[in-house]
gemmi code that builds the backbone of each chain (N, CA, C; Angstrom):
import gemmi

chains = {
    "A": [
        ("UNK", (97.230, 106.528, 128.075), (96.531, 106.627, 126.796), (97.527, 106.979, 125.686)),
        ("UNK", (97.461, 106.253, 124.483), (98.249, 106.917, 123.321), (97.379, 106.632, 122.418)),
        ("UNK", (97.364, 107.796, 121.720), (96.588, 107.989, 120.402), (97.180, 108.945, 119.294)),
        ("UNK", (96.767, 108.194, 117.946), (97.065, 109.176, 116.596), (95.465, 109.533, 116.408)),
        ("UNK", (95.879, 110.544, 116.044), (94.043, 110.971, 115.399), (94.359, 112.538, 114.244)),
        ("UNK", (93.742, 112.654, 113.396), (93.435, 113.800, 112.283), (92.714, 114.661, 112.802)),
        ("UNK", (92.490, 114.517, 114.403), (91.223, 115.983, 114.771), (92.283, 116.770, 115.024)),
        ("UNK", (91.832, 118.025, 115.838), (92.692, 118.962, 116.622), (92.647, 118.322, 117.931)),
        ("UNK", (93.830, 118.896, 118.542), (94.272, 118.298, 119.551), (94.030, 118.639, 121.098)),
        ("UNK", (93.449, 118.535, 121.591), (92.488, 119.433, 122.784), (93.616, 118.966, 124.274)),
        ("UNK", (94.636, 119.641, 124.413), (95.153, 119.479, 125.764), (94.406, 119.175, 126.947)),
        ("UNK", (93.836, 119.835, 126.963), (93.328, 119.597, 128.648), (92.516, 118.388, 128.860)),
        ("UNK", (92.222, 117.825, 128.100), (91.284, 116.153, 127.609), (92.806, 115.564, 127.999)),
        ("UNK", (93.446, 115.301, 126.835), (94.920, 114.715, 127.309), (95.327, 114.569, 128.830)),
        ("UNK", (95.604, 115.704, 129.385), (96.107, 115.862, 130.632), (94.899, 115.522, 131.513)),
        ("UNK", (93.869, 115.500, 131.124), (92.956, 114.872, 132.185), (92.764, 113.454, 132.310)),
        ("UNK", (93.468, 113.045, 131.594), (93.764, 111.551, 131.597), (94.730, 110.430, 132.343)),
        ("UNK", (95.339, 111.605, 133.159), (96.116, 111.246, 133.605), (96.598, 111.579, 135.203)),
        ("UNK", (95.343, 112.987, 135.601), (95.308, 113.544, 136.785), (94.543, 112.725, 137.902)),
        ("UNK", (95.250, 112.382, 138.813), (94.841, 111.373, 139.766), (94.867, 111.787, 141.031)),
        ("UNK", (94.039, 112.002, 142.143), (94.558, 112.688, 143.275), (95.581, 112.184, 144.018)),
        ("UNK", (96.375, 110.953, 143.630), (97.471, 111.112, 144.467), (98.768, 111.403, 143.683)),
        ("UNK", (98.673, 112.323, 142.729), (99.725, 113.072, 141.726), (99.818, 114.590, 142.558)),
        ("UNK", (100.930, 114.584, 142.769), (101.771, 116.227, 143.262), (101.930, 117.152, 142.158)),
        ("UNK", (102.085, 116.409, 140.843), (102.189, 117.510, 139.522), (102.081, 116.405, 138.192)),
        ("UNK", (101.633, 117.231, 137.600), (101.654, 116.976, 136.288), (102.207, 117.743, 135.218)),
        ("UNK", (102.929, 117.239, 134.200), (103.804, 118.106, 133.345), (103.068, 117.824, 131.793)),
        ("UNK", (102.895, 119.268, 131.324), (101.929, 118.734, 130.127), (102.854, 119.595, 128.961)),
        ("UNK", (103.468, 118.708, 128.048), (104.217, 119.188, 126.730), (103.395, 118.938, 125.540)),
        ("UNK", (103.284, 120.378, 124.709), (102.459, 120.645, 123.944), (103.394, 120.844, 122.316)),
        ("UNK", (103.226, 120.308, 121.371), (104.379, 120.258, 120.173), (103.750, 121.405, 119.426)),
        ("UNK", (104.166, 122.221, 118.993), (102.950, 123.126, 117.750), (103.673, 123.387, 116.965)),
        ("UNK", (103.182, 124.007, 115.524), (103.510, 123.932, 114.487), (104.280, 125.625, 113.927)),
        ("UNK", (105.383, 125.693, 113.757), (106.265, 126.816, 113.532), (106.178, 127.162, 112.301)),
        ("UNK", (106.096, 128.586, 111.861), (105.719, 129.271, 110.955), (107.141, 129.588, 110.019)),
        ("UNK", (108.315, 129.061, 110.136), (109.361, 129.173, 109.205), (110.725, 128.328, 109.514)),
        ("UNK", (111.300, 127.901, 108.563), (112.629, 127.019, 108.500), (113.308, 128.168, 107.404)),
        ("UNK", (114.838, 128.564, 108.303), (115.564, 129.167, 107.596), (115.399, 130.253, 107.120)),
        ("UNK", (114.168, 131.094, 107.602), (114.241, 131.963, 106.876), (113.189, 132.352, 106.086)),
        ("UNK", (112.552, 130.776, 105.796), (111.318, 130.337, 104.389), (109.930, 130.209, 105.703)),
        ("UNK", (109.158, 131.528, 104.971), (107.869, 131.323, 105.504), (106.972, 129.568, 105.333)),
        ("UNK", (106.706, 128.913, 106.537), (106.250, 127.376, 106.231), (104.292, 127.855, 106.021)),
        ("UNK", (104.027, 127.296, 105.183), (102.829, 127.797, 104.964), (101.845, 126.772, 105.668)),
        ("UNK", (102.138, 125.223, 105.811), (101.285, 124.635, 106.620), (101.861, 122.925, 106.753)),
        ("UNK", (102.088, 122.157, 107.815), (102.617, 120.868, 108.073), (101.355, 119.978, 107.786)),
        ("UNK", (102.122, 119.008, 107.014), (101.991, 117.379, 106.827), (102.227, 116.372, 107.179)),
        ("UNK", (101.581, 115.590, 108.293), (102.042, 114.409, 109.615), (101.828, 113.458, 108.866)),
        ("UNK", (102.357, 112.302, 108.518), (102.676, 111.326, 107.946), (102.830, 110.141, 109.337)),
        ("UNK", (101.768, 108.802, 109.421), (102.418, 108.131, 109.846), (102.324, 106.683, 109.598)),
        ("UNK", (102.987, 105.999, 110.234), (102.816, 104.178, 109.852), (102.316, 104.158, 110.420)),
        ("UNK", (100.673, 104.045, 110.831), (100.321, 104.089, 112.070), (100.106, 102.766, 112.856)),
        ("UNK", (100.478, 101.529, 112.857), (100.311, 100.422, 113.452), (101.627, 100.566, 114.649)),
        ("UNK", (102.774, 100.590, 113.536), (104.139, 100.516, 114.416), (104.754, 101.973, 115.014)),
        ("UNK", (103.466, 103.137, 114.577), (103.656, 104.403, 115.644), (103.035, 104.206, 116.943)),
        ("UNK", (102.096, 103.736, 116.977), (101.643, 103.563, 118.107), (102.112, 102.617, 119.108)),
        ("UNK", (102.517, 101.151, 118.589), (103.642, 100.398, 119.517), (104.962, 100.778, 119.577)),
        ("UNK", (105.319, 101.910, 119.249), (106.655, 102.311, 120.023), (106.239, 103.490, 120.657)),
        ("UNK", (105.063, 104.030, 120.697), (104.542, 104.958, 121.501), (104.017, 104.405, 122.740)),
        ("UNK", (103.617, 103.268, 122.362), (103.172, 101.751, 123.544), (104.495, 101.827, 124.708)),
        ("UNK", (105.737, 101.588, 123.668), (106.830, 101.257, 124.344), (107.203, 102.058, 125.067)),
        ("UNK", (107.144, 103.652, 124.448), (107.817, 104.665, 124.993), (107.300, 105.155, 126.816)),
        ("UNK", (106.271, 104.271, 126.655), (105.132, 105.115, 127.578), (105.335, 103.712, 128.636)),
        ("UNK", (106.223, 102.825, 128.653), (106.476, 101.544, 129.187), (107.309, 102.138, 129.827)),
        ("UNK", (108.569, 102.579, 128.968), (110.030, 102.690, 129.426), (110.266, 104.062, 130.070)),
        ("UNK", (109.364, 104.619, 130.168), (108.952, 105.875, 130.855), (108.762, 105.201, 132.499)),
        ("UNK", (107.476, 104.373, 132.562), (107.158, 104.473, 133.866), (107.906, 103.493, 134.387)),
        ("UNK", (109.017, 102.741, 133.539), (110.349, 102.065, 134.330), (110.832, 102.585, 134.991)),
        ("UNK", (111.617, 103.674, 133.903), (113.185, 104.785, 134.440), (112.397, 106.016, 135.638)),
        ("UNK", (110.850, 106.417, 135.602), (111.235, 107.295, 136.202), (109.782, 107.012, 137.348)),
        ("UNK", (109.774, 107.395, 138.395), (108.683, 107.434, 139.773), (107.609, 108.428, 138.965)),
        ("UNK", (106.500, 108.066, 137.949), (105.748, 108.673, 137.733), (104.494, 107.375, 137.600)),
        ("UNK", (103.378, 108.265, 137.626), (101.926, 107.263, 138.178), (101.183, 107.100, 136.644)),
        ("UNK", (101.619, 107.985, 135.267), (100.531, 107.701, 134.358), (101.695, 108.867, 132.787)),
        ("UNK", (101.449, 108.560, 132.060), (101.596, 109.235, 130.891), (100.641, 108.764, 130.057)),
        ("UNK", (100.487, 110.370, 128.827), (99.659, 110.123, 127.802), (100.459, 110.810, 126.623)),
        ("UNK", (100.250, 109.965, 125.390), (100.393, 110.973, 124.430), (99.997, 111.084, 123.188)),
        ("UNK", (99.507, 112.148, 122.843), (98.640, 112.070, 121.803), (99.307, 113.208, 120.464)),
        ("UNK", (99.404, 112.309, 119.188), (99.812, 113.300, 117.837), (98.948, 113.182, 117.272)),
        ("UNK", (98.675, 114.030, 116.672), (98.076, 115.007, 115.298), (99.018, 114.591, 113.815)),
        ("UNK", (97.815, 113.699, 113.169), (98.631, 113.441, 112.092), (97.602, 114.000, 110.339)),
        ("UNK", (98.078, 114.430, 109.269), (97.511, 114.862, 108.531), (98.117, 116.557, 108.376)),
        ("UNK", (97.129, 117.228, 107.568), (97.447, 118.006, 107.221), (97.216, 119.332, 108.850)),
        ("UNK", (98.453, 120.105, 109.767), (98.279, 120.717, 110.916), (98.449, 122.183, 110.227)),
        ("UNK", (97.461, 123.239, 110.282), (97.809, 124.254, 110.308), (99.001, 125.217, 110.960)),
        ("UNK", (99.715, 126.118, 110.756), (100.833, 126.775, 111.635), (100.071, 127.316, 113.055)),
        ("UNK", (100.980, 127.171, 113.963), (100.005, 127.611, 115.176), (99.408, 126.466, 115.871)),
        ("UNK", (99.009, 125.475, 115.507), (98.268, 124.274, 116.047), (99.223, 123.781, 116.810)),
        ("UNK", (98.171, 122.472, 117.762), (98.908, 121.712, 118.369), (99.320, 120.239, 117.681)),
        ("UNK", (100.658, 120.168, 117.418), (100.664, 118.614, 116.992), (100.939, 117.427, 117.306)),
        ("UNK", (101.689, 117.709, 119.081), (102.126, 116.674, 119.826), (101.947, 117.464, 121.797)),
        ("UNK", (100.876, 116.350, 122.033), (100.331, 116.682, 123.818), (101.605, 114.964, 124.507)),
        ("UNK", (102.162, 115.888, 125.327), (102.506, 114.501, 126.109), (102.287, 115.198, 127.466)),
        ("UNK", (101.593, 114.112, 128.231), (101.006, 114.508, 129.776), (101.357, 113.452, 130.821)),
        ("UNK", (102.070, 114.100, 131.744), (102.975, 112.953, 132.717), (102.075, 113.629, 134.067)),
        ("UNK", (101.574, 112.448, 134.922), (101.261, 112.874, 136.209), (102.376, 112.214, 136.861)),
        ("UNK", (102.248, 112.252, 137.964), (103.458, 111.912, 138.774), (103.298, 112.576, 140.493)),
        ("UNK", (104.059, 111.713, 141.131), (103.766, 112.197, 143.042), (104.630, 113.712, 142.964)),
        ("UNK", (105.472, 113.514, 142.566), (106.474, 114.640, 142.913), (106.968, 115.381, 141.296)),
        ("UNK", (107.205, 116.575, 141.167), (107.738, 117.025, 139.817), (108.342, 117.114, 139.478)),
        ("UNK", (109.686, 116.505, 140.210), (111.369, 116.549, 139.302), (110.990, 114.829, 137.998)),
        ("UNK", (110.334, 114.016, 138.550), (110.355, 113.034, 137.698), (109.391, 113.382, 136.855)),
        ("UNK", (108.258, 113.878, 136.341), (107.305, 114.072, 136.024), (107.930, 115.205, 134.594)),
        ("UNK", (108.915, 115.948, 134.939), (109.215, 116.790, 134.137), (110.688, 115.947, 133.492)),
        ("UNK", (111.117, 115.468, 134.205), (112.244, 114.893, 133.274), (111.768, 113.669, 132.619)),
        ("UNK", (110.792, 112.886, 133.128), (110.283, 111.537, 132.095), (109.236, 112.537, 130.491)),
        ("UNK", (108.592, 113.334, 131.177), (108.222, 114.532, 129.781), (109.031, 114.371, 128.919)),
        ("UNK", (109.879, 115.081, 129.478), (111.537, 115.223, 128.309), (112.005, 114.393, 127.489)),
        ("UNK", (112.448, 113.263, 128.410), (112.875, 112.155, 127.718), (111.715, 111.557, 126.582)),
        ("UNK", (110.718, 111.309, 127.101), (109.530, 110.773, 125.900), (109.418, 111.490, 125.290)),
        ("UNK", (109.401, 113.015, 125.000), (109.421, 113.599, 123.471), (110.659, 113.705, 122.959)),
        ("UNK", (111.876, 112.994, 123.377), (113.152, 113.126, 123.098), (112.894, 111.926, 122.298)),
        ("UNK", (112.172, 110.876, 123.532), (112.602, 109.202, 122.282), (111.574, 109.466, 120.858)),
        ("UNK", (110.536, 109.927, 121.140), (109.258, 109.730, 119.655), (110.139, 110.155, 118.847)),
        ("UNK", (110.657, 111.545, 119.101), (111.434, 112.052, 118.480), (112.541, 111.550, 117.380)),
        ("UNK", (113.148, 109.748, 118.017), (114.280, 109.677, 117.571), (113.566, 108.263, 116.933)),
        ("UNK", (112.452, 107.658, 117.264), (112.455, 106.360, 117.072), (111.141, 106.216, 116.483)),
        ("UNK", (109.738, 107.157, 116.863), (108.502, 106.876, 116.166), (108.445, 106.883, 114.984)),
        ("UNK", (107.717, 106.202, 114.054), (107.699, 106.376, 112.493), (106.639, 107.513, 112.240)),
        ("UNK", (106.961, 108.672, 112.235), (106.001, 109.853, 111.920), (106.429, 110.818, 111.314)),
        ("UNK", (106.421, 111.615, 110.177), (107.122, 111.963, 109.114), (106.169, 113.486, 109.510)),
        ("UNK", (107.352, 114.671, 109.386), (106.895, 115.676, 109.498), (107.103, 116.481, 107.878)),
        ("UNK", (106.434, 117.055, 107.202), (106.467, 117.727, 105.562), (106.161, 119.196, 106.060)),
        ("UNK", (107.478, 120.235, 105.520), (107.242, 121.461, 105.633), (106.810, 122.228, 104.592)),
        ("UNK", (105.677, 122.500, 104.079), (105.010, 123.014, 102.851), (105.240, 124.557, 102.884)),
        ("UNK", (106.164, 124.603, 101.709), (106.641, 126.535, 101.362), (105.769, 127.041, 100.569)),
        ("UNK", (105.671, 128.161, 99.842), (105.159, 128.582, 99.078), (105.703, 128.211, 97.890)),
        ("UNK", (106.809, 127.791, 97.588), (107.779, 127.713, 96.583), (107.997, 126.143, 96.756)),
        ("UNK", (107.684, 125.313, 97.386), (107.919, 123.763, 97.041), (107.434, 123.043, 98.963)),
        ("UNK", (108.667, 122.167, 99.236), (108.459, 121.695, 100.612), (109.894, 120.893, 100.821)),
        ("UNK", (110.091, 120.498, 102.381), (110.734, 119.472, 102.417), (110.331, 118.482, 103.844)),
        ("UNK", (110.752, 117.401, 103.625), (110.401, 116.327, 104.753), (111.709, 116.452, 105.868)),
        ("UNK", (111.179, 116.729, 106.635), (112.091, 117.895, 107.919), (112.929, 116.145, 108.309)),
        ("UNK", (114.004, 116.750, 108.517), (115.263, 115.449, 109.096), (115.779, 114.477, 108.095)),
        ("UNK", (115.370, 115.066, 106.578), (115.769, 114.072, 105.745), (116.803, 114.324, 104.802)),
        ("UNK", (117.710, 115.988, 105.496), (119.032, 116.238, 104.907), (120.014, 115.167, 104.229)),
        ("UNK", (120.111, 114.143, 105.221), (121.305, 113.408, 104.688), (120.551, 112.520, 103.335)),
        ("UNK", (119.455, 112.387, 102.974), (118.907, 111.638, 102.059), (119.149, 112.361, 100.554)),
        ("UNK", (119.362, 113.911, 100.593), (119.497, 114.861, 99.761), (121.122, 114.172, 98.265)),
        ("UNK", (120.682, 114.399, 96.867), (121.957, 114.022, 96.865), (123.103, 115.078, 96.351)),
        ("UNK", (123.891, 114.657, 95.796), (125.362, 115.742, 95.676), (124.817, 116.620, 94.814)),
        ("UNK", (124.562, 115.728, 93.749), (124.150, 116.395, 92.624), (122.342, 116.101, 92.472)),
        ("UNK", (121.635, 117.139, 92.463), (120.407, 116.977, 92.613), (119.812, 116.171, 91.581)),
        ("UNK", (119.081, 115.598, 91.019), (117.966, 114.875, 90.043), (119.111, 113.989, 89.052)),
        ("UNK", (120.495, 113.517, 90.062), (121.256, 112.713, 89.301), (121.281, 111.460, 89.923)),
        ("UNK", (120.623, 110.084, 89.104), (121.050, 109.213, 89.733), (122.335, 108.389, 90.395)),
        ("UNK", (122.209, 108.415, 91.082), (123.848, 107.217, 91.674), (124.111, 106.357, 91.113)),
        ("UNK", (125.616, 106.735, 90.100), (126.128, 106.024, 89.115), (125.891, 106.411, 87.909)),
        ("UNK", (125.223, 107.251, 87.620), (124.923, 107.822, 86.358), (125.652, 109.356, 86.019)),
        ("UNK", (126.677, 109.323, 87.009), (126.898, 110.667, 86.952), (128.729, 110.293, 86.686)),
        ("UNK", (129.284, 111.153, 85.724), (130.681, 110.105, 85.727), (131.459, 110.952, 86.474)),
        ("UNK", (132.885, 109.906, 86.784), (132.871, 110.268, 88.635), (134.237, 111.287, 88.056)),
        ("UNK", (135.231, 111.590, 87.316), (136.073, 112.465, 87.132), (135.801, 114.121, 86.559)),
    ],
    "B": [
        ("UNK", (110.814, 84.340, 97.316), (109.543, 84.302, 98.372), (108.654, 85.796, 97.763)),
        ("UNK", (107.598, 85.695, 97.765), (107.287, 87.062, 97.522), (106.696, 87.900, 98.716)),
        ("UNK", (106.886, 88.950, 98.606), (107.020, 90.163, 100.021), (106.535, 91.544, 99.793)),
        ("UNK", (105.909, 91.957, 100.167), (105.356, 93.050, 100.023), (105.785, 94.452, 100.598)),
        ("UNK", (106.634, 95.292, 100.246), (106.817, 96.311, 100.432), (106.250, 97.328, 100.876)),
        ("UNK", (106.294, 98.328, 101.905), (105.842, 99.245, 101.860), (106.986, 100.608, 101.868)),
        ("UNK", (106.239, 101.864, 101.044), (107.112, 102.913, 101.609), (106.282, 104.246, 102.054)),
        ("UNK", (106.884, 104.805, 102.655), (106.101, 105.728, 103.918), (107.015, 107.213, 103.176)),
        ("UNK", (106.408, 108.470, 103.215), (107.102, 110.094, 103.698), (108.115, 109.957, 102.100)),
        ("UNK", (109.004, 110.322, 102.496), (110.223, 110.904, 101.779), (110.116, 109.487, 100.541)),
        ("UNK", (110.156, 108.187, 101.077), (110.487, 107.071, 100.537), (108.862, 106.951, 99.006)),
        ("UNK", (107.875, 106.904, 99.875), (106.909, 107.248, 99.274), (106.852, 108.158, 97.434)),
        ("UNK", (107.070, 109.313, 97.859), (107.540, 110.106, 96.754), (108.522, 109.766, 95.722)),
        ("UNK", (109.608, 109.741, 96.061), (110.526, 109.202, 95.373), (110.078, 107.905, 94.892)),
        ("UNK", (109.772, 106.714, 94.934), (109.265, 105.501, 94.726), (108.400, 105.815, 93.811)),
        ("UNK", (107.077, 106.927, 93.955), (106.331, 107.213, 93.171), (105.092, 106.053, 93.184)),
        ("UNK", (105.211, 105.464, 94.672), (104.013, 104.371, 94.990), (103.816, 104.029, 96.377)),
        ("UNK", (103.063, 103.392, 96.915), (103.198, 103.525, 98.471), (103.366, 101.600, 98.870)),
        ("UNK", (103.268, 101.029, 97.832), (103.313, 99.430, 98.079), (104.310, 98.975, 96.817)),
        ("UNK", (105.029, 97.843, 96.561), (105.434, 96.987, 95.897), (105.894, 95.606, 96.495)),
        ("UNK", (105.817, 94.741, 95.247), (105.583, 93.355, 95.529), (106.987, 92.823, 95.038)),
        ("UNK", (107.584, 92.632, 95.729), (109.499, 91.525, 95.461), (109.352, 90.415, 95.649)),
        ("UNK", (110.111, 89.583, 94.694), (110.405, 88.090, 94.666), (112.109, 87.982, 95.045)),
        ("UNK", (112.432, 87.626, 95.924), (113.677, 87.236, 96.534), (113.871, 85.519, 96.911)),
        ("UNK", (115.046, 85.493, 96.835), (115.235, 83.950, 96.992), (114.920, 84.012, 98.468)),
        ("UNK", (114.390, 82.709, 98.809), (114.320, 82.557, 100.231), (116.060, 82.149, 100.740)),
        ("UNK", (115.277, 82.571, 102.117), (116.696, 82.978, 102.948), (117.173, 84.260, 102.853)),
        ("UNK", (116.374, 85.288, 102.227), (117.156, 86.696, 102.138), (116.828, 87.410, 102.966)),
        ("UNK", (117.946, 88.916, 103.462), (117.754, 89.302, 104.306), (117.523, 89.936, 104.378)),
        ("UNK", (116.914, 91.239, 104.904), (117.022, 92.895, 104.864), (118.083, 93.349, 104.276)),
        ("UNK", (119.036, 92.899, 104.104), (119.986, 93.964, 103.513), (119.751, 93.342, 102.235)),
        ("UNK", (119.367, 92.179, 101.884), (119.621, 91.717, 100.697), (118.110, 92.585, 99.559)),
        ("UNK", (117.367, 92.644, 100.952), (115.922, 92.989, 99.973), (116.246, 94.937, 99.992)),
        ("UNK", (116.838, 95.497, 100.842), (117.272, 97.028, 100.178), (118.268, 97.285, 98.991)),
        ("UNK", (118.816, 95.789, 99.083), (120.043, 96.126, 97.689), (118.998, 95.753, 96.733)),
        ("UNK", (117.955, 95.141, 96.468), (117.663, 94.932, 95.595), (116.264, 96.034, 95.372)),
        ("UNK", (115.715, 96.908, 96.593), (114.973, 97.675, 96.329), (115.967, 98.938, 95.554)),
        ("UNK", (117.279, 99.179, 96.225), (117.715, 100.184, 95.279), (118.339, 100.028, 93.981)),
        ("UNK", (118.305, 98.745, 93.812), (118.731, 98.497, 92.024), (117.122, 99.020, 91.346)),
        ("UNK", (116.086, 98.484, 91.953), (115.301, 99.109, 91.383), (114.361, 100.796, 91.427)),
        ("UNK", (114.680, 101.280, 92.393), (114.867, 102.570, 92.890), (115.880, 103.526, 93.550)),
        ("UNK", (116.852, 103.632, 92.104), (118.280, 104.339, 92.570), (118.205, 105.103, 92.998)),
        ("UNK", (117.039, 106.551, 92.799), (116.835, 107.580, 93.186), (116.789, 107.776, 94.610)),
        ("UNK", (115.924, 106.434, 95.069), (115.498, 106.580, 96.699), (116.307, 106.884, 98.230)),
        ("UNK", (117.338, 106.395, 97.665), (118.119, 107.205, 99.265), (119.637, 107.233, 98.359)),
        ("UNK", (120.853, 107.982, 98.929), (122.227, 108.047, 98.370), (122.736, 107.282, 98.965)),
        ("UNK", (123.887, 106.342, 98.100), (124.476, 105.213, 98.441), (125.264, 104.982, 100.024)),
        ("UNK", (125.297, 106.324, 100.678), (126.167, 106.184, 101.687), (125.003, 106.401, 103.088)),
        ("UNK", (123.796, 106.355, 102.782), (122.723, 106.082, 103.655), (122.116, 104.944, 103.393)),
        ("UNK", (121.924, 104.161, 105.077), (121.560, 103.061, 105.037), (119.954, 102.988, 105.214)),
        ("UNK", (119.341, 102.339, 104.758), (117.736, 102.656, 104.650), (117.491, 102.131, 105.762)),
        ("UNK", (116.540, 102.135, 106.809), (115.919, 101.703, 107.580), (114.745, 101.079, 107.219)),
        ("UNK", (114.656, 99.847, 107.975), (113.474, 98.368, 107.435), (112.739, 98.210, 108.444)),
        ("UNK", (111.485, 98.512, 108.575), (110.822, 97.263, 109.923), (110.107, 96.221, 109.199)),
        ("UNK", (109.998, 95.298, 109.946), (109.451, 93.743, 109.795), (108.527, 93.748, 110.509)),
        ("UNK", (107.214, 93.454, 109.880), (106.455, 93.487, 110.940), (106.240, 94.227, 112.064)),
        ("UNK", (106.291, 95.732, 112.049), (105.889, 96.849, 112.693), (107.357, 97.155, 114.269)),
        ("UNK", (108.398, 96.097, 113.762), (109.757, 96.878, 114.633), (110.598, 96.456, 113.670)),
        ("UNK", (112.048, 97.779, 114.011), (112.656, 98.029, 113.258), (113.892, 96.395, 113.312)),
        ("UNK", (114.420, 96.401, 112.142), (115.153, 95.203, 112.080), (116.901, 95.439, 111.844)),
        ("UNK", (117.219, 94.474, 112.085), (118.959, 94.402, 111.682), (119.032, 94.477, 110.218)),
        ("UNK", (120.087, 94.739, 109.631), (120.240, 94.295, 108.130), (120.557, 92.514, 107.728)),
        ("UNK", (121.306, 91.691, 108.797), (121.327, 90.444, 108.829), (120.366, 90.071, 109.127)),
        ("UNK", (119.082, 90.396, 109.473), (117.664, 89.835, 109.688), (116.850, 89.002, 108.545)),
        ("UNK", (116.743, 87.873, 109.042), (115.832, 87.051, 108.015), (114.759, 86.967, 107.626)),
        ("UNK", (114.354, 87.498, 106.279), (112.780, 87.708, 106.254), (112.496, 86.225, 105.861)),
        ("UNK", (110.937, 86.143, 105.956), (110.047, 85.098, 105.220), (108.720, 85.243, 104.667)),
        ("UNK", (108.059, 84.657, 104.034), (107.776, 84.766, 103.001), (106.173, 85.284, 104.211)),
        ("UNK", (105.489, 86.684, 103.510), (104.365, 86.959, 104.367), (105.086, 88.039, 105.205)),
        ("UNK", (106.112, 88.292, 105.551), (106.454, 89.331, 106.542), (106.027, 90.909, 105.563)),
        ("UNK", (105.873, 91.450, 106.771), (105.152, 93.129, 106.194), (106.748, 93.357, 106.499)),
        ("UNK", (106.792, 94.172, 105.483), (108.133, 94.961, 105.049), (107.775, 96.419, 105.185)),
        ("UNK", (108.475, 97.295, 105.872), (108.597, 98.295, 105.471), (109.250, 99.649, 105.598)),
        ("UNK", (109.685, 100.291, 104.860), (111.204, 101.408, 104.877), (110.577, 102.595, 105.395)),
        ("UNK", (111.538, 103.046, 106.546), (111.400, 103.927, 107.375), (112.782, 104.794, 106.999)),
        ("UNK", (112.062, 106.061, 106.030), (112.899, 107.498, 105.975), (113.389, 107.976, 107.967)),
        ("UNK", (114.279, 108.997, 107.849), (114.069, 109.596, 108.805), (113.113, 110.129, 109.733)),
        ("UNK", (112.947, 110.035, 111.006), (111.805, 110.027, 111.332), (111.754, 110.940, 111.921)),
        ("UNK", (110.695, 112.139, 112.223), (110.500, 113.810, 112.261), (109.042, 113.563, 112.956)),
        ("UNK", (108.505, 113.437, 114.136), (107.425, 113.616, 114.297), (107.509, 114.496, 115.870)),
        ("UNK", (106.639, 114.921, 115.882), (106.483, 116.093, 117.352), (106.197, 117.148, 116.994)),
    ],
}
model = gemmi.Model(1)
for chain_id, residues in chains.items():
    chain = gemmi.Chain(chain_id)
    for i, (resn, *xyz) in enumerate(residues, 1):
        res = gemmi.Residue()
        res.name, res.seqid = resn, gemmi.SeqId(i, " ")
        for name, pos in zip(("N", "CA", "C"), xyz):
            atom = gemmi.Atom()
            atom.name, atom.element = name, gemmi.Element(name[0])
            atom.pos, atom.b_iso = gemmi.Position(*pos), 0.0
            res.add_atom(atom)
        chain.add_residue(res)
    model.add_chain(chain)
structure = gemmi.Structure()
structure.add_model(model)
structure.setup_entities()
């Protein structure tokens, strides 16, 4: 199963989706929402997604999962919209015969969403926000356009 | 050809719209349609970051050939979990 949805995110629905009696374990990774960056109290996250081409590389991810590793089922489900601190915003649930694969295909699939899903995380401060992983987009000189700034 | 843009998160804001509509000569490519999205939105990423494009809901090369009707659209860094 993969799904985006704006509700709250109910784990044990997730992971029951995937419990089969001939599974030895199931590994259930739960994403939630952290209460500060740096220092700066985060007052509440903003999930942003494309959602056509999040879900087919969530399609994919959940392909190339039960390639690389001896597991019987994955699910995974994000929380997109506005997530309170404390919430859940990402369930990924791997059944599997045995639990060394079950816990390392876990891993790896919140490693790939991680690097490849189109889902935009916004950390809302009291004092402004920023769109988490988008350091290098930042520029030298703040509110100066490129090329408008003379270079000596 | 005309093509329809989209921008998502970080790209979104800065743009100050979530769609726009480009006329490019046919035969152009992804790289040709980000040089010409940042002549018209300098602000949107710094010159030494390369924007990320999908075509039609996967991500593309910069030598990739669009045509006329393809969903375009720029993918900021991506932060989800």
């Amino acid at each position: 199963m993969i799904e985006l949805t704006y509700n709250r995110l109910n784990p044990e629905r997730v992971t029951s989706v995937v419990m089969k009696d001939t599974n030895g374990a199931v590994v259930t990774f739960l994403g939630t929402t952290r209460d500060h960056f740096e220092g700066r109290r985060v007052l509440t996250l903003e999930y942003e997604a494309f959602e056509e081409m999040a879900v087919k590389k969530l399609e994919q991810i959940r392909g190339e999962m039960q390639a690389e590793f001896s597991i019987e089922d994955i699910a995974i489900s994000h929380r997109i919209g506005a997530v309170p601190i404390g919430e859940v915003s990402l369930v990924v649930a791997v059944a599997s015969p045995h639990r060394v694969a079950a816990f390392q295909a876990c891993h790896k699939a919140v490693d790939r969403l991680k690097e490849m899903v189109p889902i935009w995380k916004k950390e809302v401060f009291e004092d402004g926000f920023r769109w988490v992983a988008c350091e290098d987009h930042e520029f030298e000189a703040p509110g100066v356009a490129p090329g408008s700034a003379s270079a000596d | 050809m005309e093509l329809s843009v989209r921008f998502f998160a970080l790209y979104r804001e800065r743009a100050g719209s979530s769609q726009i509509c480009l006329d490019l000569p046919e035969e152009s490519t992804v790289a040709d349609l980000t040089d010409e999205v940042r002549r018209q939105f300098p602000n949107l990423a710094p010159p030494q970051v390369r924007i990320v494009v999908a075509v039609n809901a996967d991500y593309a090369e910069p030598e990739t050939t669009l045509r006329e009707g393809d969903d375009v659209c720029l993918i900021p860094p991506v932060s989800g979990g």
